[in-house]
N, C-alpha and C positions, 0 to 999 in steps of 0.2 A: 417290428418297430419301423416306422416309416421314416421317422424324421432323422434328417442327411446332415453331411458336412457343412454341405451347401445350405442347408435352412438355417444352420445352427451359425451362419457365417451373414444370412440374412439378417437375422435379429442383432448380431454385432453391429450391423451399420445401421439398421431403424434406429437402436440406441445411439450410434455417433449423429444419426441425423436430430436426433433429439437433444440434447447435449451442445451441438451446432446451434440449434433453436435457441436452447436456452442462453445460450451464449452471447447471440445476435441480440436476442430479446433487452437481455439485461443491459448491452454497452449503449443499447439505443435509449433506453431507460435514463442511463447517466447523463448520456451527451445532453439530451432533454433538459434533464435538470439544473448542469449545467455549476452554475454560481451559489443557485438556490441550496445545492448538495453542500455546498461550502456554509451555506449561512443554518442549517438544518445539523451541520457538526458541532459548528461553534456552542451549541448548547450542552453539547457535554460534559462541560468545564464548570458547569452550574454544582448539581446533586446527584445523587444516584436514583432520583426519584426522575428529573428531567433528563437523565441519562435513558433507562428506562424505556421510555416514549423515544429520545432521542435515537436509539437503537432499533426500533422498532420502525420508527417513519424511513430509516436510511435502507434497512432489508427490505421494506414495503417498495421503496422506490427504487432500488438498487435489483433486487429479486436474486438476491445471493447474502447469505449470513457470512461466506465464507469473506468475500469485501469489508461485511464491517467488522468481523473480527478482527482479522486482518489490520484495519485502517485501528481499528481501537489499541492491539499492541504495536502499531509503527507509534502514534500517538503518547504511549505510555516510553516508548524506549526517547522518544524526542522530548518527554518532558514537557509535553503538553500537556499532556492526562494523568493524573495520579491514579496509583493501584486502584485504591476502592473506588473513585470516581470511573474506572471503565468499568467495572462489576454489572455496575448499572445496564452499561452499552451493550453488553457481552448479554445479561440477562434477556434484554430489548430485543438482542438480535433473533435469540432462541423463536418468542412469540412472531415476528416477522417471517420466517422462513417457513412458518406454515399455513401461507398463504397460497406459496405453490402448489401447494398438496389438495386447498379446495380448488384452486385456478383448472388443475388438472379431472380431478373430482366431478365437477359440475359440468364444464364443459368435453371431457375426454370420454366418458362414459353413459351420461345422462339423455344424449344425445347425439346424431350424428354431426361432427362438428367439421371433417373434412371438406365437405363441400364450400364450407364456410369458410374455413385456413386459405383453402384457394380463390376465394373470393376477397378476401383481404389484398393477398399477396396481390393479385393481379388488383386491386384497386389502387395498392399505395409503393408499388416496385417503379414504374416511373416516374415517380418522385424521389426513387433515389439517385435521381442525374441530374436534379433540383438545381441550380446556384441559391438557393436561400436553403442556408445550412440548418435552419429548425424542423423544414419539411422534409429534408435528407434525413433528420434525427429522426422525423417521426416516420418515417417511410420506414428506415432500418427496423426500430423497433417493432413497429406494426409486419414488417413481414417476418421477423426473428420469432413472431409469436404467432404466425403461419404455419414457419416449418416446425415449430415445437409441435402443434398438435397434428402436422402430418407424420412429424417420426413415432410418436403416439399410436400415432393408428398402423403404424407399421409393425411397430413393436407387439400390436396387442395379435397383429393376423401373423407375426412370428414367431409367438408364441409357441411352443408342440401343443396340438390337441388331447383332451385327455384319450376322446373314447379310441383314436387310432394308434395313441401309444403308450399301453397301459401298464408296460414294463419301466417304463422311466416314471410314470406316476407312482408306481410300485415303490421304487427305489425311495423316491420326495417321501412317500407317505411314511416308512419303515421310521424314520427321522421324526416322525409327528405321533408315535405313538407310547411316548415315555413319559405321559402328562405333564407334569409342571418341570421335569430336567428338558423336555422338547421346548419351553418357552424359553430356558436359557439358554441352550444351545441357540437358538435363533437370533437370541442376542446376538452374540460373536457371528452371526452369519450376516445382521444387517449392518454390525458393525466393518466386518469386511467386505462388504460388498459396496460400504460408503468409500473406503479406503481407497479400492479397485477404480472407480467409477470418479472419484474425486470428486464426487458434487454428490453432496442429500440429495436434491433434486430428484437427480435422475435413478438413487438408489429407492427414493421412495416412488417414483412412479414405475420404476420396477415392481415396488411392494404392490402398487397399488392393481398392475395389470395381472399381478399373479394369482392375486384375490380376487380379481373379476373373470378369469381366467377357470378361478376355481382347484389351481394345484394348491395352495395353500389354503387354511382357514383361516377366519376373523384373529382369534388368538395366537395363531401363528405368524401372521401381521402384524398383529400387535406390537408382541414381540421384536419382530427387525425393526418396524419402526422407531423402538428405544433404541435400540443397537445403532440405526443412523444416529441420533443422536449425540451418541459418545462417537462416532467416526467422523462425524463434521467438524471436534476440536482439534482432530489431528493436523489440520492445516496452519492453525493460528501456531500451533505449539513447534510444528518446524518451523516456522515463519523467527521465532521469537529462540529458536538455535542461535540467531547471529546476534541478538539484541543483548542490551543491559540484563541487570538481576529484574528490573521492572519490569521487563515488556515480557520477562519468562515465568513473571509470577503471575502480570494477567492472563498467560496462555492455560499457565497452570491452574486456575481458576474457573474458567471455561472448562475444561475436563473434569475436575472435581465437583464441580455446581451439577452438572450434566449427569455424572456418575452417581451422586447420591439421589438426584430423581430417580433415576433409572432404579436406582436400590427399591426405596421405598416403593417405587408404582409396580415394582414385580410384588411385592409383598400384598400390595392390595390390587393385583391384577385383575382373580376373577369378579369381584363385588363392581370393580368398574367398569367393568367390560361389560357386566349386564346391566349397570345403570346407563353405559352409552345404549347399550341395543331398546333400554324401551324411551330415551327418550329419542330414535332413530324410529321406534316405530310408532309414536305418537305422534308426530310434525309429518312425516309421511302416510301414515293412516294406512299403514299394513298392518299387517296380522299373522306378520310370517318374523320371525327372529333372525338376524343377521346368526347367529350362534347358530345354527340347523345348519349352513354349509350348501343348504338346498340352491338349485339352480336360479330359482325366483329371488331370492336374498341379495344375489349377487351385484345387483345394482344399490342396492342400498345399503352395501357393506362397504365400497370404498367411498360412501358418505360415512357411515359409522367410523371407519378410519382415521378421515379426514380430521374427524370431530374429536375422536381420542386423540389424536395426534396436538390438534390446537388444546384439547382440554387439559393434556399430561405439561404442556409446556408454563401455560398459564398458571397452573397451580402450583407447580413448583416454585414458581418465582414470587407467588403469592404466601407460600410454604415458609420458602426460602430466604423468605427478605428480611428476615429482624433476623436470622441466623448467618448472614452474609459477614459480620465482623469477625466470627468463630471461626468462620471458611476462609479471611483474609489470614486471621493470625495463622492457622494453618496450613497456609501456600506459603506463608514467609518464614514459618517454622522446617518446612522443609525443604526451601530455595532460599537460605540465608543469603544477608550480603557479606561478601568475602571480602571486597574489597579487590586491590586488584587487577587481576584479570577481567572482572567488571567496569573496570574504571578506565580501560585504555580506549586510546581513541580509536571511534568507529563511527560510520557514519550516520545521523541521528533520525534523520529523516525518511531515507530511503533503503535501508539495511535490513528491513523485514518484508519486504518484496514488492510487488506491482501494484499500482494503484491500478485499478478498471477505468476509471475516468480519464481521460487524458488530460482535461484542465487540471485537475486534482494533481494528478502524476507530475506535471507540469510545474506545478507550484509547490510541490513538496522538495523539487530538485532547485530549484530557487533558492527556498531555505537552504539548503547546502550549500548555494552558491555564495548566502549572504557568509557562512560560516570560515566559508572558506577565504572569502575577504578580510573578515576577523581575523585572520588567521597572518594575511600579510601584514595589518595595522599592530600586531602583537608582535610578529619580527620586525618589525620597524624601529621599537620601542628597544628589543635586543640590541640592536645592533648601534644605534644611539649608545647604549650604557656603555657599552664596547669600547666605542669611540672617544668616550667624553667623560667617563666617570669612570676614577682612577681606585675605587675603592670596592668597586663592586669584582663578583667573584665571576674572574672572565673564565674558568672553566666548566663551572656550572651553564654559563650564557652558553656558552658555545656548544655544549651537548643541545641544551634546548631548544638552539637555533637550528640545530640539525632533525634534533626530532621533528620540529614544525617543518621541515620543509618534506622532509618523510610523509610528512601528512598531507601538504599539497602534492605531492606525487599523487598517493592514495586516490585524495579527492578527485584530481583529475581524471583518472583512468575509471573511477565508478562510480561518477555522476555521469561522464560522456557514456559509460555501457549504457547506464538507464536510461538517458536519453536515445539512443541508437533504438535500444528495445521496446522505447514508446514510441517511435517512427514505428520499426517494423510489425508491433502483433494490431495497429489499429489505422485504420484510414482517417488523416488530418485534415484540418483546415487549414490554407494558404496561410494564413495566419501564423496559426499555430505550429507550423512546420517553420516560417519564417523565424519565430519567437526558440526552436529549439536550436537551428540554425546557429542565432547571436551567442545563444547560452554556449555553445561548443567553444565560440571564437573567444567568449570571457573566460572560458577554464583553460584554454589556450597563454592567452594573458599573464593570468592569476599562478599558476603555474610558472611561469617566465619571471614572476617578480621576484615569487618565492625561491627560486635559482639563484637570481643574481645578489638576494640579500644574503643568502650561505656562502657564494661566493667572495662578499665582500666582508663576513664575518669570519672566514677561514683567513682571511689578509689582513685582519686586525689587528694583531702581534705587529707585523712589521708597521702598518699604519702609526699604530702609539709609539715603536721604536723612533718613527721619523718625524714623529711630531715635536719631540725635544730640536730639532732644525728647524721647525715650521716659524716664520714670525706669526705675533697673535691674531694678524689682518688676515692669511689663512686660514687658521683651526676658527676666525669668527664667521669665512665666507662657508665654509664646509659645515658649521650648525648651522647656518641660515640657510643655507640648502635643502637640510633638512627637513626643517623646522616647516619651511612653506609646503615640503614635498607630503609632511605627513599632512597637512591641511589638505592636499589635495586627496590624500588616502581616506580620512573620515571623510569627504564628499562622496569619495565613490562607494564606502562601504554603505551608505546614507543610501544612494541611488541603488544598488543592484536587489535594494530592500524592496522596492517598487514596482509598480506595474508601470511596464513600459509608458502609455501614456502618459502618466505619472510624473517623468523623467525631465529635470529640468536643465540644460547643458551649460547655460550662461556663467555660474559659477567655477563649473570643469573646465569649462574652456578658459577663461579667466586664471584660474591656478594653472593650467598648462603653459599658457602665455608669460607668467611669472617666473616659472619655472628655467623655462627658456633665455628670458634675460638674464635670470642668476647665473645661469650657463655661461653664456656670450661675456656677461661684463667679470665674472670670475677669471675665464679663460683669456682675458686680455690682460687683468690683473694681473695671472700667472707667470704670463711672458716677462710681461715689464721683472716681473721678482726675479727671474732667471738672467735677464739682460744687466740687472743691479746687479746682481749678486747676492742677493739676498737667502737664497740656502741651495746647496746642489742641484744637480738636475738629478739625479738619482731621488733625491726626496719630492722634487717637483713632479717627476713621474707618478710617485706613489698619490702625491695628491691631484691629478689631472685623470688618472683611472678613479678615480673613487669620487670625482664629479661627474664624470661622463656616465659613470653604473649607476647613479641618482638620477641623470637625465634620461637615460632611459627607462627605471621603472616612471618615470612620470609621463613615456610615451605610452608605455602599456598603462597608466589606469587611466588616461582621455580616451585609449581604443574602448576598455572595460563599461566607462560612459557610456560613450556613443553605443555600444551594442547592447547596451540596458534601457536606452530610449530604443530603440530601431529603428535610427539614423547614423548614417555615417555623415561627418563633415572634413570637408575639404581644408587641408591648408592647416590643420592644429596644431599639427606636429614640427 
């Protein structure tokens, strides 16, 4: 046996150089897309019919299933997407992701296409130092799909040979000789080899080089090819660990959809397998059977592949679709809602892992941010009852005040993670670096509010005690404090909803400015009360803190403004 540590160590990196490829290929793909990936989602919300399609254009364009399954349970756990309306997406995705497989096929095999990778690369690599960031997009992607089919080619010359090492072919074949328990077994080997490798992708152009290769046969490819299959749910179904009972029933959907194809298409394996090989060898006008294993075959057996591979996915979902409500009740039959532990708060948008896009990524961390504004306009509301309403049940309030502000801790620390880790796995736009920038400094903010109203909700007790000294010209300036402060809270929950341009400050700054006089002409009032005589200074204390913690959440939501336009302005405060 010839082949070394060291060869066996080469193929490990032709595979990461592929992988790498793949990688490049597909983020260059997104950035491209761009907005358009946004307006190409939005249709998912329709039927499982335009899901469907919707699933399929976004893997087309995306060149990873694993993205839109992904994106399809963050989707369902946000309560975007209903269960059965992803079914669609998740079916869609299946047909998409076997495009790679001809991409690979046609040009990896059929042809010498390396000289050609490097002719890319070197036509659109300086363009990626570009200032016009669509040629930058298109450069990345055009050379991510360079080095794809140069690890390709690596992969296939590090392969072991058969005839120099015919003791490890020995071993491969021993494994292929149990007829149809060797087709299941291979199952479980393309399924862990998708596991290993975390991308179909590159599990199936493994399949694909082994078979042109000639260590494996057609049916033995076959074979792992279903096996990736079932290993490419694995991703959505850890993804959909942290999410609601929904995002872990679409995951669990995807699995089982996957799983019963696979069932059936073992059961009619060999009748398909040789309706694929004659119509492989009618459009090609050979005369040689991919099933023979013969050396001559081998080129048009990882088109036969390719075509099982698209044909197994297709008909399943063609199989599949009027039986798709059996397979829902199903998933929900065994992923009941408990209630619950499903029901506490978590984050809705971004809890089921990384968007590939960065705009995408970008704007699902938004939605948190809007949420997490909600979130202060809800204790604001608290803490009002608190103050001012002598009948409501302040121990109840006061847990709930606590739990929300538990929540803005939360939100802050893992929405800034996500943000931090879409800085670091992707090179940004000035822009769009600037834009994650503001986002940090409003959950900075946002955070800050939701502090100081627990703070002012844990001094509630004594507040009401020393309200029975307050005259009424007090307890009316301390609601009208409020009153204008929460106007300014619904503007800014209003604004962090927007795209920066979008952002219109004139009203913010406006309720800031109000704010501030209410400040100024209360705290001159207050004097005067103290200088009468009009109630202690012990009680004038209590109410001199509890307008000054009002004026300053009203300085953090003009900053939360301002950093939702991306503008600062002078002088608001």
């Amino acid at each position: 046996m010839t082949y070394t540590l060291f060869d066996f160590l080469q193929l490990i990196g032709s595979l990461g150089i592929f992988i790498f490829g793949m990688k490049i290929f597909s983020e260059g793909l997104q950035k491209i897309a761009g907005n358009r990936l946004k307006g190409i989602l939005s249709g998912m919300t329709r039927n499982r019919v335009t899901g469907l399609f919707t699933g399929f254009a976004t893997t087309a364009i995306t060149q990873s299933s694993t993205t839109t399954t992904v994106m399809a349970v963050s989707f369902v756990n946000a309560g975007l997407l209903t269960f059965v309306q992803s079914t669609g997406v998740i079916m869609g995705a299946n047909i998409g992701t076997t495009i790679t497989a001809w991409l690979v096929a046609l040009f990896g095999f059929k042809f010498q296409i390396t000289p050609i990778a490097l002719a890319v690369i070197g036509l659109f690599f300086v363009f990626l130092f570009s200032k016009n960031a669509r040629w930058r997009n298109i450069a990345e992607a055009m050379v991510g799909f360079g080095i794809l089919f140069i690890g390709l080619e690596f992969i296939k010359g590090s392969v072991p040979d058969i005839n120099t090492n015919p003791a490890m072919f020995s071993f491969l074949d021993s494994f292929s000789d149990y007829g149809y328990l060797s087709l299941i077994l291979f199952v479980f080997v393309g399924t862990i080899l998708t596991l290993l490798t975390q991308s179909s992708s590159a599990a199936t152009a493994i399949t694909l080089v082994m078979l042109f290769e000639g260590w494996i046969s057609f049916p033995i490819a076959a074979a792992m090819i279903l096996g990736e299959n079932i290993g490419t749910t694995v991703t959505a179904n850890i993804a959909a660990l942290v999410g609601n009972v929904h995002a872990k029933r679409a995951a669990r959907f995807h699995f089982f959809f996957n799983v019963i194809g696979v069932t059936w298409m073992m059961i009619l394996i060999y009748p398909v397998l040789g309706l694929i090989d004659n119509v492989v060898q009618f459009f090609t006008e050979s005369s040689i059977s991919v099933l023979s294993g013969s050396v001559e075959s081998r080129p048009n057996a990882t088109l036969a592949l390719s075509l099982f591979h698209t044909s197994f996915n297709v008909l399943n979902v063609l199989i599949l679709f009027a039986f798709v409500p059996y397979i829902v009740r199903f998933v929900e039959y065994i992923q009941p809602d408990k209630g619950g532990a499903d029901d506490e708060f978590h984050l809705q948008y971004i809890s089921t892992g990384m968007m590939t896009s960065p705009l995408f990524a970008i704007q699902q961390a938004q939605k948190e941010i809007q949420i997490f504004a909600g979130i202060t306009e809800q204790m604001h509301g608290q803490v009002k009852q608190l103050l001012f309403d002598p009948t409501a049940n302040r121990e109840e309030l006061l847990e709930q005040l606590h739990k929300d502000e538990q929540k803005t801790d939360t939100l802050e620390i893992e929405i800034s993670d996500y943000l931090v880790r879409i800085s670091e796995r992707t090179s940004l736009e000035h822009e769009l670096t600037e834009r994650i920038h503001n986002m940090q400094a409003m959950l900075n903010d946002l955070e800050r509010i939701g502090d100081i109203y627990y703070q002012i909700g844990k001094t509630a007790d004594k507040l009401q005690d020393y309200q029975t000294d307050w005259p009424e010209e007090a307890v009316a300036e301390l609601g009208s404090m409020m009153d204008v402060l929460y106007e300014a809270i619904q503007n800014m929950v209003n604004n962090v909803s927007k795209e920066p341009n979008a952002v219109r400050l004139e009203d913010a700054v406006a309720l800031e400015k109000r704010i501030n006089r209410h400040r100024k002409q209360f705290r001159k009032n207050h004097y005067k009360r103290l200088e009468n005589g009009n109630y202690p200074a012990r009680t004038g204390m209590v109410f001199i803190d509890a307008l000054n913690r009002f004026e300053r959440i009203g300085d953090h939501v003009i900053n939360i403004n301002e950093y939702a336009s991306g503008n600062r302005i002078k002088g608001t405060s």
